[in-house]
N, C-alpha and C positions, 0 to 999 in steps of 0.2 A: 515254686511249683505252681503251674498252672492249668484247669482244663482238667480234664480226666486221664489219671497215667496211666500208660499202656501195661500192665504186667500183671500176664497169668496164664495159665492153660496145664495141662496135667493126662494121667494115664491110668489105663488098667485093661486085659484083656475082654474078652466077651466070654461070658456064659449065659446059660438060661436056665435056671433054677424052674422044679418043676409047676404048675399051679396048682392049687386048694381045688379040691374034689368039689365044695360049694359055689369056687365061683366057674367051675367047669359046667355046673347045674344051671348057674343064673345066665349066661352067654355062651354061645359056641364056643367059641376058642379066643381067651383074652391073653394074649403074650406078655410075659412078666422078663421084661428084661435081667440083668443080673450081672456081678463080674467079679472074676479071683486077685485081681491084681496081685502080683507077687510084689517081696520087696526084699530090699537088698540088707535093710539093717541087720545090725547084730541081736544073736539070738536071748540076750538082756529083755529086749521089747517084746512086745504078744505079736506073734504073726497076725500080719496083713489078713483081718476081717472081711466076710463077706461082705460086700455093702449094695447099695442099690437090688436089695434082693429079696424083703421083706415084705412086699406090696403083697396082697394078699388079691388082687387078682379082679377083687366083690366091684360091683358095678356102684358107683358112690350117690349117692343122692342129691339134693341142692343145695348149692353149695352156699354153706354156712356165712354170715356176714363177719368180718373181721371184730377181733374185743375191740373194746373200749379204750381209746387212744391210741389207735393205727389206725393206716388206711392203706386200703387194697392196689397192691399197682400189678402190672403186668410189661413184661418182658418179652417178647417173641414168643408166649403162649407161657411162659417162667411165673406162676404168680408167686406175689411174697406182699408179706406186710408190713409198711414203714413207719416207724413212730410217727407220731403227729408233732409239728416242730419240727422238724427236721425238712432240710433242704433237698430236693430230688433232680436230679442231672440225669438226662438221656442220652445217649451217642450210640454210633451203629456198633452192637454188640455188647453191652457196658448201661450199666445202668447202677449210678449210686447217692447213696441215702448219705446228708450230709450233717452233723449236730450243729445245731444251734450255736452260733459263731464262729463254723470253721468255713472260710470261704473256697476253700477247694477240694477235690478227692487223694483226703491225703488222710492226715494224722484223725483217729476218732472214726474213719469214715466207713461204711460199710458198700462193698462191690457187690455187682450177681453180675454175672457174664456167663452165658447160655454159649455152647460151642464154644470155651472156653479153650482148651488145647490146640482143637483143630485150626481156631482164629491166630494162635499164640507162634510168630516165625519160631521157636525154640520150642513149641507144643509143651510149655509148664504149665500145669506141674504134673502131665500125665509122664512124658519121658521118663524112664527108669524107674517109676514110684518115687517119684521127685517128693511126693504130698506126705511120704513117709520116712523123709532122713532128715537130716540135724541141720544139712545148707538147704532143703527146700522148700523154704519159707519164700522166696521170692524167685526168679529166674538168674537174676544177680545178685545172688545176696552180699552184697557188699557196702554196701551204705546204710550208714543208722538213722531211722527213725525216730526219734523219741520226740518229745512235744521240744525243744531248744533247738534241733539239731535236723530236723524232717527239709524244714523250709528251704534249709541252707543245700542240704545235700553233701555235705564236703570231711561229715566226717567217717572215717570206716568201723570197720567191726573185728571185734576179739574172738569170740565166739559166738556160736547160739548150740542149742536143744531142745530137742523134737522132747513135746511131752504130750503121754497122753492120756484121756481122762476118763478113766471107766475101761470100755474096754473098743474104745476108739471111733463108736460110731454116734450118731444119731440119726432118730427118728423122726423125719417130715412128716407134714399133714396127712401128701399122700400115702404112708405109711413106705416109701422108699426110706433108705437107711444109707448114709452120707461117711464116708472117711472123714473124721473130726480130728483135726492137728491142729495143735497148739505149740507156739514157740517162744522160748525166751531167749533171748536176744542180748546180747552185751557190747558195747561200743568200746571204741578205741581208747572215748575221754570217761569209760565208765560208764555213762549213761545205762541202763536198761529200758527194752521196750518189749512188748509183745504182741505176736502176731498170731492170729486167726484162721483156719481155713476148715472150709468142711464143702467137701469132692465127693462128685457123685462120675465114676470113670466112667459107666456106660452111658451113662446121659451125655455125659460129658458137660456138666453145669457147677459152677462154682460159688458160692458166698465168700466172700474175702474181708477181713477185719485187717486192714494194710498196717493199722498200727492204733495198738487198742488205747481210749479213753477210760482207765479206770471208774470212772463215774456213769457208764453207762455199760460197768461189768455180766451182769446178769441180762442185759437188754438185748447184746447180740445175738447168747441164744435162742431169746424168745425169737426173734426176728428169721432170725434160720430155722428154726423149725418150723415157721410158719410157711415155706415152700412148697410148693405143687408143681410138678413138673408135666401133669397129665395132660394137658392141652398141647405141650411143648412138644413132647413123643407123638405122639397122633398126629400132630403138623409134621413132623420129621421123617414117620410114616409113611402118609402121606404122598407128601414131597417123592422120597426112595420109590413108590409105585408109580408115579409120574417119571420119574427119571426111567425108570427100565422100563414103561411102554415105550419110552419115544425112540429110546435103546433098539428095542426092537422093531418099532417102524422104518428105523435107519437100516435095519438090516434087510428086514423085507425088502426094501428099495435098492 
């Protein structure tokens, strides 16, 4: 395995949850993205949570310095914070935080990829509520993971299942709220591993845990929740009002 691996991307439709009457006060009109993502599991699991729709709207203040033993990176306007120690890999699209002796983006390592689905030729893990069934832990789920068997690539998988923890979301910095899926994973020769993901569909941004280092259990949440995606929308924004003027100078002409 070498380099950073290409696999991710994911779904959910649009909605726009209404905004806080306070922060209708503090600014004109501040758009609170939002989205229902259905999903196809069985009715054993809690229906598909709102997520990405919690943002309370309020106009945020300055912005806070990262704790003690991170450090602040920024993605295509994505910020998030990386353990200190840890190894950091850029590429177009793809940005990942690597522990402390693992020389590639594989086993242990944590992803964020921004435009996640739409980059993704197969758009996982938005297609179908990929981010919410039992094989949509990778776009192939077919090869195991685990710390003997990642490197190799060559052995398959038995099963996995989708589990999930609370009541499936969490809560970012910017107070957006993330599909959080969790997988366990069984291989051919036995092995188990476990896989990570917490999906934001409307943003369409992902944190990826490809394959978890028990030793840094608790650390991935922190890391994920330390996400912002506010600078990311607003460039995306943006960007969309640029693109439908020039839309319409094309017409004009």
């Amino acid at each position: 395995m070498s380099g950073i691996p290409s696999r991710a991307r994911f779904e959910a439709p649009r909605k726009r949850p209404p905004v806080r009457a306070a922060a209708a006060l503090a600014a004109a009109t501040l758009a609170v993205t939002g989205c229902g993502g259905s999903d196809s599991a069985s009715s054993e699991r809690p229906p598909v949570p709102e997520p990405d729709a919690t943002y309370g709207g309020v106009l945020t203040a300055a912005e806070a310095p990262p704790p003690a033993g991170f450090t602040p990176l920024n993605i295509e306007g994505v910020k998030i914070n990386a353990p200190q120690g840890w190894e950091v890999d850029q590429g177009e699209g793809v940005l990942c935080m690597r522990p402390p002796g693992q020389a590639t983006c594989g086993y242990g390592a944590i992803e964020v990829r921004p435009k996640a689905a739409e980059r993704h030729p197969a758009n996982w893990p938005k297609k179908d509520s990929a981010f919410h069934k039992d094989d949509g832990w990778a776009a192939e789920p077919d090869t195991c993971r685990s710390l003997n068997t990642a490197e190799a690539g060559n052995v398959g998988i038995r099963e996995s299942k989708l589990n999930l923890v609370g009541d499936g979301l969490t809560t970012h910095a910017d107070g957006l709220r993330s599909h959080y899926s969790t997988w366990k994973v069984t291989c051919e020769n036995d092995d188990v591993f476990e896989v990570r993901l917490w999906f934001l569909p409307e943003s369409d941004v992902l944190v990826y845990a490809w394959s978890v280092d028990q030793r840094y259990d608790s650390l991935y949440l922190t890391v994920a929740e330390s996400m912002d995606v506010t600078e990311y929308k607003q460039r995306n924004s943006e960007q969309e009002r640029r693109d439908e003027d020039e839309d319409e100078d094309r017409d004009d002409d």
